[in-house]
PyMOL Python script that loads the backbone (N, CA, C, O; Angstrom):
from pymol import cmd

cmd.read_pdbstr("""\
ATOM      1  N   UNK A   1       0.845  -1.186   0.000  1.00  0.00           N
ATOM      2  CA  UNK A   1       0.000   0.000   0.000  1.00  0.00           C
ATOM      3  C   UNK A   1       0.884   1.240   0.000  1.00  0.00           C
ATOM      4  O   UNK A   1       1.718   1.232   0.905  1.00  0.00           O
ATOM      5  N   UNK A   2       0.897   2.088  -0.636  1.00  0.00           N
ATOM      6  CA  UNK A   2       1.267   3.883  -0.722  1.00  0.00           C
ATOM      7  C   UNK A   2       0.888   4.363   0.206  1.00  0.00           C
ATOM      8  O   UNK A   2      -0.242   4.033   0.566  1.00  0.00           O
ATOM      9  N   UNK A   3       1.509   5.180   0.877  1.00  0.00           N
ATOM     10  CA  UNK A   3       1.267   5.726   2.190  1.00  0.00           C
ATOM     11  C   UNK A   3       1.113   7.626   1.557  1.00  0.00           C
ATOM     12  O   UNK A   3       1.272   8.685   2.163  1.00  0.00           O
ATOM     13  N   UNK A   4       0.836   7.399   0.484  1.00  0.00           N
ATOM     14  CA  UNK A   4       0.502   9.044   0.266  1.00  0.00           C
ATOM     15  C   UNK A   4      -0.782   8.706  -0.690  1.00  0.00           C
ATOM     16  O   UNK A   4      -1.305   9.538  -1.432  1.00  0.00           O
ATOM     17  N   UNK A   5      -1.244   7.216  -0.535  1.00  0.00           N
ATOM     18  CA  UNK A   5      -2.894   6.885  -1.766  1.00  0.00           C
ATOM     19  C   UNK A   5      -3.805   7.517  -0.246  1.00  0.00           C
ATOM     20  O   UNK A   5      -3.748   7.080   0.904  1.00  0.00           O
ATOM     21  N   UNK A   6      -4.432   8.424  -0.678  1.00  0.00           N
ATOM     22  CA  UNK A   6      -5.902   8.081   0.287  1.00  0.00           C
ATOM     23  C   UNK A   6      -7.046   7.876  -0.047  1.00  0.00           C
ATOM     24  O   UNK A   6      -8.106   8.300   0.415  1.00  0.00           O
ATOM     25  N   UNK A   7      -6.742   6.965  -1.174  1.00  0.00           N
ATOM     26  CA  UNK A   7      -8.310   6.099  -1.674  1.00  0.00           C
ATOM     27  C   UNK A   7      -7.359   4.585  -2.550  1.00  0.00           C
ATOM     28  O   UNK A   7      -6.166   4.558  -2.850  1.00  0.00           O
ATOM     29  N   UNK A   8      -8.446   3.451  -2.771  1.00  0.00           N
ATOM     30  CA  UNK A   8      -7.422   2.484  -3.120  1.00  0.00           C
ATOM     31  C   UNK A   8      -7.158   2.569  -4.450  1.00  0.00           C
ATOM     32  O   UNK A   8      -7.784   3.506  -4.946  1.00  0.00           O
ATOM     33  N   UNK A   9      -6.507   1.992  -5.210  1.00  0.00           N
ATOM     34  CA  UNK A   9      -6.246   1.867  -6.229  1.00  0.00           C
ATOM     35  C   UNK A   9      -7.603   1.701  -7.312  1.00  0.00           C
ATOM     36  O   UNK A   9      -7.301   1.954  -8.478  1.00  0.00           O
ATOM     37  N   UNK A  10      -8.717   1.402  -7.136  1.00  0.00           N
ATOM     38  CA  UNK A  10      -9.953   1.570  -8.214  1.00  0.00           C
ATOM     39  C   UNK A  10     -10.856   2.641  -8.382  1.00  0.00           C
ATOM     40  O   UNK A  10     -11.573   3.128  -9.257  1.00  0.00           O
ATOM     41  N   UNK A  11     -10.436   2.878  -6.801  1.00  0.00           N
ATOM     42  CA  UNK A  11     -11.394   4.179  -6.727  1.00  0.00           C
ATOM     43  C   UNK A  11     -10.391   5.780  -7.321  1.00  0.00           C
ATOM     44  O   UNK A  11     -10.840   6.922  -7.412  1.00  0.00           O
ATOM     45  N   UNK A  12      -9.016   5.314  -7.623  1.00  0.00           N
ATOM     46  CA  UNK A  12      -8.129   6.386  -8.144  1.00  0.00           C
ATOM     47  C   UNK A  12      -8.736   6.417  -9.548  1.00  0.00           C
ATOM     48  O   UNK A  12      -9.310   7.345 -10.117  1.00  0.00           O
ATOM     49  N   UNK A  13      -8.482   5.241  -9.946  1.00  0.00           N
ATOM     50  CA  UNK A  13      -9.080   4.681 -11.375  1.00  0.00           C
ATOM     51  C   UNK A  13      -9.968   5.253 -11.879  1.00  0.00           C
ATOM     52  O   UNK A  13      -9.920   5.750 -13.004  1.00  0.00           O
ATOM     53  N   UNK A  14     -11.423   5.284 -10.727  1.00  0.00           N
ATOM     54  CA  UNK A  14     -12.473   5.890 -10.961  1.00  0.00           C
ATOM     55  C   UNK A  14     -12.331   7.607 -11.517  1.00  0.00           C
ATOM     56  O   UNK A  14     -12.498   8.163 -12.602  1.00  0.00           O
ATOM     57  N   UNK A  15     -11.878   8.123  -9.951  1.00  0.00           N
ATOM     58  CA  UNK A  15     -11.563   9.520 -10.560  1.00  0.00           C
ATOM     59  C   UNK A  15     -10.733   9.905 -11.491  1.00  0.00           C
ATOM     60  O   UNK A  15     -11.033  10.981 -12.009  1.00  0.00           O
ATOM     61  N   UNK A  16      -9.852   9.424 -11.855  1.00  0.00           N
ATOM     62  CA  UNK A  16      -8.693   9.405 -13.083  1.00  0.00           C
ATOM     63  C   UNK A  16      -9.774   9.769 -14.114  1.00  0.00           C
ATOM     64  O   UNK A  16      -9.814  10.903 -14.591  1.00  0.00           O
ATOM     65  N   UNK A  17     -10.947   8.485 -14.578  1.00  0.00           N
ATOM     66  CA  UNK A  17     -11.771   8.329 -15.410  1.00  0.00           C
ATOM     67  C   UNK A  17     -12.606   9.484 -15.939  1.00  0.00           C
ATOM     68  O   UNK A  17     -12.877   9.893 -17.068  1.00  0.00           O
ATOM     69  N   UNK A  18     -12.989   9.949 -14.395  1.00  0.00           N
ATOM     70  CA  UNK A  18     -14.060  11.341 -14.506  1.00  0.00           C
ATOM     71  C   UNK A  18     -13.406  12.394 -14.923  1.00  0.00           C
ATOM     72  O   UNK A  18     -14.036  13.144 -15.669  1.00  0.00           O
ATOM     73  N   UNK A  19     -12.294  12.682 -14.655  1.00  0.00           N
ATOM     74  CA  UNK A  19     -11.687  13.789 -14.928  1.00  0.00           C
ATOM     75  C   UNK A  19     -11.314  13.696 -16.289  1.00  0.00           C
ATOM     76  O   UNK A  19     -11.835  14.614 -16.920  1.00  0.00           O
ATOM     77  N   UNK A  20     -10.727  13.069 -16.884  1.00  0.00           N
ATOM     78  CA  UNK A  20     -10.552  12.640 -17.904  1.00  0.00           C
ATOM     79  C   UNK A  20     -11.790  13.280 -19.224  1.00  0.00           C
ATOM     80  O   UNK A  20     -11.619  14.033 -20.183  1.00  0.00           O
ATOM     81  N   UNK A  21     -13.199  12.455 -18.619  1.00  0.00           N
ATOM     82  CA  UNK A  21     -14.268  12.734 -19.235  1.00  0.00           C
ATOM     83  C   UNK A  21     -14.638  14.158 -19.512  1.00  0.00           C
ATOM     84  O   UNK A  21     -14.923  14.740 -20.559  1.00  0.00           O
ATOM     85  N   UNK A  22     -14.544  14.579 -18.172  1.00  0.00           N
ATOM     86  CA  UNK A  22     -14.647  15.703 -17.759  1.00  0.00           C
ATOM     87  C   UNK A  22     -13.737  17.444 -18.773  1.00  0.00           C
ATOM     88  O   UNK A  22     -14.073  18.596 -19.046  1.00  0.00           O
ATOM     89  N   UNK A  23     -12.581  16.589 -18.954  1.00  0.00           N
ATOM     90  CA  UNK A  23     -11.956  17.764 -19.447  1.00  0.00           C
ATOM     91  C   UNK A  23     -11.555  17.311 -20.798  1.00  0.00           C
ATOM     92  O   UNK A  23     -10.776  17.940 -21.514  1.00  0.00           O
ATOM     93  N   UNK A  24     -12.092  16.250 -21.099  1.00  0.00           N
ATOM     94  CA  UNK A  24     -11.774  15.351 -22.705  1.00  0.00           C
ATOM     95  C   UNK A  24     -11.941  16.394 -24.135  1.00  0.00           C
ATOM     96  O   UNK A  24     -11.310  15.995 -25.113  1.00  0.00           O
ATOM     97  N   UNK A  25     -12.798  17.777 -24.326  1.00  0.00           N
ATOM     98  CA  UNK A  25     -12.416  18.407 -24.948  1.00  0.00           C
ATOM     99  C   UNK A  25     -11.576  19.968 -24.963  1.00  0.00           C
ATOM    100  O   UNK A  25     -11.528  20.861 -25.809  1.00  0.00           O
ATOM    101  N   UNK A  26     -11.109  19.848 -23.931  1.00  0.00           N
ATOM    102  CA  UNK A  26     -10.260  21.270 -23.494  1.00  0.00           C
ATOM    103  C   UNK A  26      -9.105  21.047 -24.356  1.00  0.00           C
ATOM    104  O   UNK A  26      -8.575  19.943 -24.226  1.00  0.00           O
ATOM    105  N   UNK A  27      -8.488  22.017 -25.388  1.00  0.00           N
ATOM    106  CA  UNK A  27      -7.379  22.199 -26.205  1.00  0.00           C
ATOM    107  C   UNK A  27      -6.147  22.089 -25.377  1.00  0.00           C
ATOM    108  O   UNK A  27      -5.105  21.755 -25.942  1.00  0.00           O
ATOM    109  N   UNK A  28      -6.151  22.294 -24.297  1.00  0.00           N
ATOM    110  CA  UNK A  28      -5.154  22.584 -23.544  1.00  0.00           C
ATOM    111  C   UNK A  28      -4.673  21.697 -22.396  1.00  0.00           C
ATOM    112  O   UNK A  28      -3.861  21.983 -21.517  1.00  0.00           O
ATOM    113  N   UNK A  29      -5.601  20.128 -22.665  1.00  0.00           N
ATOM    114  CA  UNK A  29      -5.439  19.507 -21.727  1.00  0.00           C
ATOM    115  C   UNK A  29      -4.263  18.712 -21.698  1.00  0.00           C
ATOM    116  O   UNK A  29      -4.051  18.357 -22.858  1.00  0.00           O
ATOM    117  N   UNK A  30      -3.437  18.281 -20.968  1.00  0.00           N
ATOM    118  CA  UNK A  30      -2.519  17.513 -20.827  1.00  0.00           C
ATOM    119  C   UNK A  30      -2.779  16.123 -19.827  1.00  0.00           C
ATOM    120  O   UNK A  30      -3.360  16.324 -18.760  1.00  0.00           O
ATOM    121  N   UNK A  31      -2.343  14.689 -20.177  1.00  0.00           N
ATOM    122  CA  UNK A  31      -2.784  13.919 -19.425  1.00  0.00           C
ATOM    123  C   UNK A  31      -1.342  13.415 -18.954  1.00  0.00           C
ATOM    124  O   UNK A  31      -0.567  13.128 -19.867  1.00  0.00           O
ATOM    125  N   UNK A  32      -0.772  13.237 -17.312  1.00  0.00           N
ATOM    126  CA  UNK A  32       0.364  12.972 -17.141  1.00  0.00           C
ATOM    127  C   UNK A  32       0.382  11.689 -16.801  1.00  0.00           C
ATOM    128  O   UNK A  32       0.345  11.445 -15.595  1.00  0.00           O
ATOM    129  N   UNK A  33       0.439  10.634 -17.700  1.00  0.00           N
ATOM    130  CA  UNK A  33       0.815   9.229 -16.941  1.00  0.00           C
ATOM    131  C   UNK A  33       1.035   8.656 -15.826  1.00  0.00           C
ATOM    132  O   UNK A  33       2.057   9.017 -15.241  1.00  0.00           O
ATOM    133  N   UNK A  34       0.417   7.899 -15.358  1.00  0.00           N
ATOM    134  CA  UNK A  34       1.055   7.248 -13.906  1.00  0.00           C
ATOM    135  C   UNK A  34       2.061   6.488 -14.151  1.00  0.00           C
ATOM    136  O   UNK A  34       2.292   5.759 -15.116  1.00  0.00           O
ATOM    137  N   UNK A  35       2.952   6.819 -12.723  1.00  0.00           N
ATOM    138  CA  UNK A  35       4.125   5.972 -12.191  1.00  0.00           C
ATOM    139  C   UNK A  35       4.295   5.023 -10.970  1.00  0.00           C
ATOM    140  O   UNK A  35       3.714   5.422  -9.961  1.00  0.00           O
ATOM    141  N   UNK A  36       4.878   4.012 -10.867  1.00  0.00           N
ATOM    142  CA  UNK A  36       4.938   3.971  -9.745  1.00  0.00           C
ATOM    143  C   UNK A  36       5.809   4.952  -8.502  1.00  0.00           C
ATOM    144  O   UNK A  36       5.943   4.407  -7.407  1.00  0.00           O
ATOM    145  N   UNK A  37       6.179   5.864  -8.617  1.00  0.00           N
ATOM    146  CA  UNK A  37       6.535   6.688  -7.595  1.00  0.00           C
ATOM    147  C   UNK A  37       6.266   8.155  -7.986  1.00  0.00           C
ATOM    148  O   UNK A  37       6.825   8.731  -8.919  1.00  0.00           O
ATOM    149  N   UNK A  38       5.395   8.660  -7.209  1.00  0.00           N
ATOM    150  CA  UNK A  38       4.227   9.628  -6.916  1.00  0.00           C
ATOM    151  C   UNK A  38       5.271  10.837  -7.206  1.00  0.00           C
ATOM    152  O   UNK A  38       4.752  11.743  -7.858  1.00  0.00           O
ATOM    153  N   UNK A  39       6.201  10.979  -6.970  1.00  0.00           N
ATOM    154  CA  UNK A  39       7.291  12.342  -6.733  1.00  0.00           C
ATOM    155  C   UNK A  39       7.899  12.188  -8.454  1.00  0.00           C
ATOM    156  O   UNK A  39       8.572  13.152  -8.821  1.00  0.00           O
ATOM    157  N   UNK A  40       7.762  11.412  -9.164  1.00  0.00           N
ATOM    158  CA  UNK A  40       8.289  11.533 -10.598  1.00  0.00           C
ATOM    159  C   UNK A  40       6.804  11.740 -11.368  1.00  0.00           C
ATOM    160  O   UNK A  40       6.535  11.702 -12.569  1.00  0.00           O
ATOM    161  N   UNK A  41       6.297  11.879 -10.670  1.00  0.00           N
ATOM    162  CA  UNK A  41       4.450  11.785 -11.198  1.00  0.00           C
ATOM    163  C   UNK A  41       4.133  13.423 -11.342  1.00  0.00           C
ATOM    164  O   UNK A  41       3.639  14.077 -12.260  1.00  0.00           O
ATOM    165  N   UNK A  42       4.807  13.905  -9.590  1.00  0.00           N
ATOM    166  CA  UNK A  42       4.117  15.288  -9.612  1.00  0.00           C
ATOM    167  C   UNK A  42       5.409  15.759 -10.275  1.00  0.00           C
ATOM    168  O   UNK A  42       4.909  15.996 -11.375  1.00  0.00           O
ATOM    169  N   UNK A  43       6.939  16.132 -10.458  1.00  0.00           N
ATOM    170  CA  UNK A  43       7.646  16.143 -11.388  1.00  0.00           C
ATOM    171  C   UNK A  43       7.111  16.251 -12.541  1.00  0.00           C
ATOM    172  O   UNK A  43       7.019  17.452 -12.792  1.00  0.00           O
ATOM    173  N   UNK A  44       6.758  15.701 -13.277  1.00  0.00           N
ATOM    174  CA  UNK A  44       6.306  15.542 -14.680  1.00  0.00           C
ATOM    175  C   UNK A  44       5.028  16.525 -14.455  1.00  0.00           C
ATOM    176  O   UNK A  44       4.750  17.264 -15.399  1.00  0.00           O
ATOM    177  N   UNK A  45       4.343  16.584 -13.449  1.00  0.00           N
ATOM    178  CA  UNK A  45       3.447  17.608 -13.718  1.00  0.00           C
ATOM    179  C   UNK A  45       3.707  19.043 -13.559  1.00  0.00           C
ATOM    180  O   UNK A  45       3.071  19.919 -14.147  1.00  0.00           O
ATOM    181  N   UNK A  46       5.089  19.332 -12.378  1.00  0.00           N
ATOM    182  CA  UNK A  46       5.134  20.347 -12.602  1.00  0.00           C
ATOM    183  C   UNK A  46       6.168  20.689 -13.827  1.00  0.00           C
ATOM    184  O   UNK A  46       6.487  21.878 -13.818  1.00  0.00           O
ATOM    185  N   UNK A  47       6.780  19.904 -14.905  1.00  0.00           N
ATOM    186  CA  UNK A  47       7.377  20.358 -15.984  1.00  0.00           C
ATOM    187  C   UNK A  47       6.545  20.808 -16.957  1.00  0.00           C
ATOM    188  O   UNK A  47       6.921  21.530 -17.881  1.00  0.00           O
ATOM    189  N   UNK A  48       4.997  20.269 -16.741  1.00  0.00           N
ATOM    190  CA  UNK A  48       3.971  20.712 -18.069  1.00  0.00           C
ATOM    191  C   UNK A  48       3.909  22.260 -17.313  1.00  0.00           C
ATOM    192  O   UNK A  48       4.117  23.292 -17.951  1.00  0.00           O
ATOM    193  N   UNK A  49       3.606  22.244 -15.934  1.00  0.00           N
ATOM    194  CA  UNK A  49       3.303  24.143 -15.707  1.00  0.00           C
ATOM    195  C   UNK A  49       4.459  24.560 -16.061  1.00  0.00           C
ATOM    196  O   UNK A  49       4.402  25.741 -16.401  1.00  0.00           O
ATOM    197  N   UNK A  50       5.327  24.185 -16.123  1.00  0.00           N
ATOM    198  CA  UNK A  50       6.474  25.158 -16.198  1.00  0.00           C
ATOM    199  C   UNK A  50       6.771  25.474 -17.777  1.00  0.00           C
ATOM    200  O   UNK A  50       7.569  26.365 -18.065  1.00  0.00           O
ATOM    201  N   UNK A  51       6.223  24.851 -18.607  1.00  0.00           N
ATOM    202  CA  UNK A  51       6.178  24.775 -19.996  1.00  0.00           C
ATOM    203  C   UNK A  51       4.535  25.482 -20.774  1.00  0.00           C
ATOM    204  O   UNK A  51       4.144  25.714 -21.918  1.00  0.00           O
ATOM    205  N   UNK A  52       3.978  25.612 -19.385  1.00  0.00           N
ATOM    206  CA  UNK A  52       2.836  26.850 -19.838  1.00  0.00           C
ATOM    207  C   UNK A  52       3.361  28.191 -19.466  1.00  0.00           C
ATOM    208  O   UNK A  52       2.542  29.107 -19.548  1.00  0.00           O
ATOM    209  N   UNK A  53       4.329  28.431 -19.149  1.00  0.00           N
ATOM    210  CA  UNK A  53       4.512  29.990 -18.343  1.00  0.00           C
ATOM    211  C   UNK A  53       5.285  30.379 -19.988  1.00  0.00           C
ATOM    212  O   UNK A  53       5.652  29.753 -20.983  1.00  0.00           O
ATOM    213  N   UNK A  54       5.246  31.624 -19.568  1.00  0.00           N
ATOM    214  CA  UNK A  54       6.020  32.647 -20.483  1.00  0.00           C
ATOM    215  C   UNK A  54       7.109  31.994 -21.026  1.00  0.00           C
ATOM    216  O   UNK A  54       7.617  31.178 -20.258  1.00  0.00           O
ATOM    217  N   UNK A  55       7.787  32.134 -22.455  1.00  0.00           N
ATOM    218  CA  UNK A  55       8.848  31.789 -22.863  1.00  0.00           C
ATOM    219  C   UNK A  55      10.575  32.691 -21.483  1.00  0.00           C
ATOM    220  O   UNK A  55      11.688  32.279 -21.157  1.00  0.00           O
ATOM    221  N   UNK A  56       9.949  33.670 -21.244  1.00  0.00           N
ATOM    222  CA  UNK A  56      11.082  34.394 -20.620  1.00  0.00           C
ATOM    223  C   UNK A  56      11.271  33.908 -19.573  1.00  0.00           C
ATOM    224  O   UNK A  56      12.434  34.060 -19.200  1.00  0.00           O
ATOM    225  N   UNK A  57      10.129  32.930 -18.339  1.00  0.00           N
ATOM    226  CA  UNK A  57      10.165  32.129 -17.444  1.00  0.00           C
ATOM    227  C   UNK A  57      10.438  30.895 -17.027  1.00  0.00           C
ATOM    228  O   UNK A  57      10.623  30.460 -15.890  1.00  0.00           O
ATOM    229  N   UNK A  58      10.447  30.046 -18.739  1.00  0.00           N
ATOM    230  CA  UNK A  58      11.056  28.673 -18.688  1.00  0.00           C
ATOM    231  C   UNK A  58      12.433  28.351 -18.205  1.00  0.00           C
ATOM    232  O   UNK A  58      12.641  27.243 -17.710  1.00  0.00           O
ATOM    233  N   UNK A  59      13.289  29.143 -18.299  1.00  0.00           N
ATOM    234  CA  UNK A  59      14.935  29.104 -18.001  1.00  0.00           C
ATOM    235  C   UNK A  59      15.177  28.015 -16.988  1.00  0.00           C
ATOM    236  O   UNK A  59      15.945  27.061 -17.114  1.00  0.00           O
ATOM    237  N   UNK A  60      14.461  28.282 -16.044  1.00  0.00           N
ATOM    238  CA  UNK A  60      15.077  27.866 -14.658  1.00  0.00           C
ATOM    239  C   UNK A  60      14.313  26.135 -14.581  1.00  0.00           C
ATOM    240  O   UNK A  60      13.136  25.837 -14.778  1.00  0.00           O
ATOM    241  N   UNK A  61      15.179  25.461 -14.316  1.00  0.00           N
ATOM    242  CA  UNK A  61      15.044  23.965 -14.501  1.00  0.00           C
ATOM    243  C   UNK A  61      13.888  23.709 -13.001  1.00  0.00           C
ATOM    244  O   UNK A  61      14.014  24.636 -12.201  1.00  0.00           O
ATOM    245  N   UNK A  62      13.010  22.798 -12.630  1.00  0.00           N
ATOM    246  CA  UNK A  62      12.291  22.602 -11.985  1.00  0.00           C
ATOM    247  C   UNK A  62      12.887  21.594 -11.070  1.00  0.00           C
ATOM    248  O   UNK A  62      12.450  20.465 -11.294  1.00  0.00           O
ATOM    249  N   UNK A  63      14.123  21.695  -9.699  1.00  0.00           N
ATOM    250  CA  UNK A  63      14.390  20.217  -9.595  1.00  0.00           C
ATOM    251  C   UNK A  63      13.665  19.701  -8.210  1.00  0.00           C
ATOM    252  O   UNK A  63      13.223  20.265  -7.209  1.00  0.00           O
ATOM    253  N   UNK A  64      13.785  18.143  -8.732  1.00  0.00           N
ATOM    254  CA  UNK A  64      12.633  17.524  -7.462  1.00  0.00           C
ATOM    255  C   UNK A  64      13.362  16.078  -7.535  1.00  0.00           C
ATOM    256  O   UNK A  64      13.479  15.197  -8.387  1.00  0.00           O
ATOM    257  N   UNK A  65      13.836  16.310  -6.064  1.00  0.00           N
ATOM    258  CA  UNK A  65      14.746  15.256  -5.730  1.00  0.00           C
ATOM    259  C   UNK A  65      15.718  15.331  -6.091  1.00  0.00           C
ATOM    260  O   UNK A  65      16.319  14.324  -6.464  1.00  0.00           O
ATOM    261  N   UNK A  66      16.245  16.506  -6.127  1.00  0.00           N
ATOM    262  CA  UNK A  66      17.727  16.910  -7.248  1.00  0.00           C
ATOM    263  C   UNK A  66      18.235  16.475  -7.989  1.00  0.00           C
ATOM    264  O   UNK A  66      19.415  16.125  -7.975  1.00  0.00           O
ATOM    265  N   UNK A  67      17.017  16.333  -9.332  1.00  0.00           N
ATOM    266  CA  UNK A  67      17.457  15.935 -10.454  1.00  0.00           C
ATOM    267  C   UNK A  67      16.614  17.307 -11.307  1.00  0.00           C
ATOM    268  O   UNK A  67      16.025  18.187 -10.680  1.00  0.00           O
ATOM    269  N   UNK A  68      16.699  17.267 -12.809  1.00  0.00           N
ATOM    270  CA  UNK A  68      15.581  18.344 -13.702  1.00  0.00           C
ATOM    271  C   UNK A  68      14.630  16.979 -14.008  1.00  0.00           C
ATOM    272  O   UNK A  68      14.841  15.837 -13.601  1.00  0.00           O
ATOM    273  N   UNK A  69      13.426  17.495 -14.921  1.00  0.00           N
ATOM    274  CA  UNK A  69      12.855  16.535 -14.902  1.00  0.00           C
ATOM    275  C   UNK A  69      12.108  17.212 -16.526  1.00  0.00           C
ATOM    276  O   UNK A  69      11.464  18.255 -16.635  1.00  0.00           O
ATOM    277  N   UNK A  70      12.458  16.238 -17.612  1.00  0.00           N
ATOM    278  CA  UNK A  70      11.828  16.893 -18.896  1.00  0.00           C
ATOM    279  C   UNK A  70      10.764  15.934 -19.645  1.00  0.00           C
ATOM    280  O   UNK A  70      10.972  14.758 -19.945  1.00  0.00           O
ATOM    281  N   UNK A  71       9.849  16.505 -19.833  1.00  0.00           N
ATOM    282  CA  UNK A  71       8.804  16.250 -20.676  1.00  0.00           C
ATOM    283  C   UNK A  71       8.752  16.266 -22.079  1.00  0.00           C
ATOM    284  O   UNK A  71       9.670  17.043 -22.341  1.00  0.00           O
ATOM    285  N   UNK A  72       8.322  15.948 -23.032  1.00  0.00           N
ATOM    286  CA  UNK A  72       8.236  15.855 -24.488  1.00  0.00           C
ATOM    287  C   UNK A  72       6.689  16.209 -24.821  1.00  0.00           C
ATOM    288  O   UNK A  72       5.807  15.372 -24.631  1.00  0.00           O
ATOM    289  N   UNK A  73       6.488  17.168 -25.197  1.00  0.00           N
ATOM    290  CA  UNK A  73       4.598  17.575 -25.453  1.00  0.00           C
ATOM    291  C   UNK A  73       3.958  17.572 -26.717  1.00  0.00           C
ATOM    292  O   UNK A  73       2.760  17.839 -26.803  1.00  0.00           O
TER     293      UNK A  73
END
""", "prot")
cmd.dss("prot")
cmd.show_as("cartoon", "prot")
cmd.util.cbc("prot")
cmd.orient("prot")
């Protein structure tokens, strides 16, 4: 068990699903894959915000767990 899940694994599933549905025609949506370790998960999510900000704001690398962490979009 994940000690940072606070619902089990079907019921993530579930909401994964809704949201999904939910935002299935927004131009702008991005869907970030699951991992098994939650900290390369939110990583990858914060490289998509950091790749919505201003071109003059991207510079600065995002690190988490002191590494960078890059996305392909």
């Amino acid at each position: 068990m994940d000690p940072l899940r606070i619902e089990s694994a079907a019921a993530a599933a579930e909401i994964d699903a809704r949201i999904l549905q939910v935002w299935q025609g927004h131009p702008r949506r991005t869907v970030v894959e699951s991992t098994t370790d939650f900290f390369d998960k939110a990583a990858k999510a914060l490289e998509v915000l950091r790749l919505e900000m201003p071109e003059c704001c991207r510079h600065h690398e995002i690190p988490i767990l002191g590494r960078p962490i890059a996305i392909e979009r």
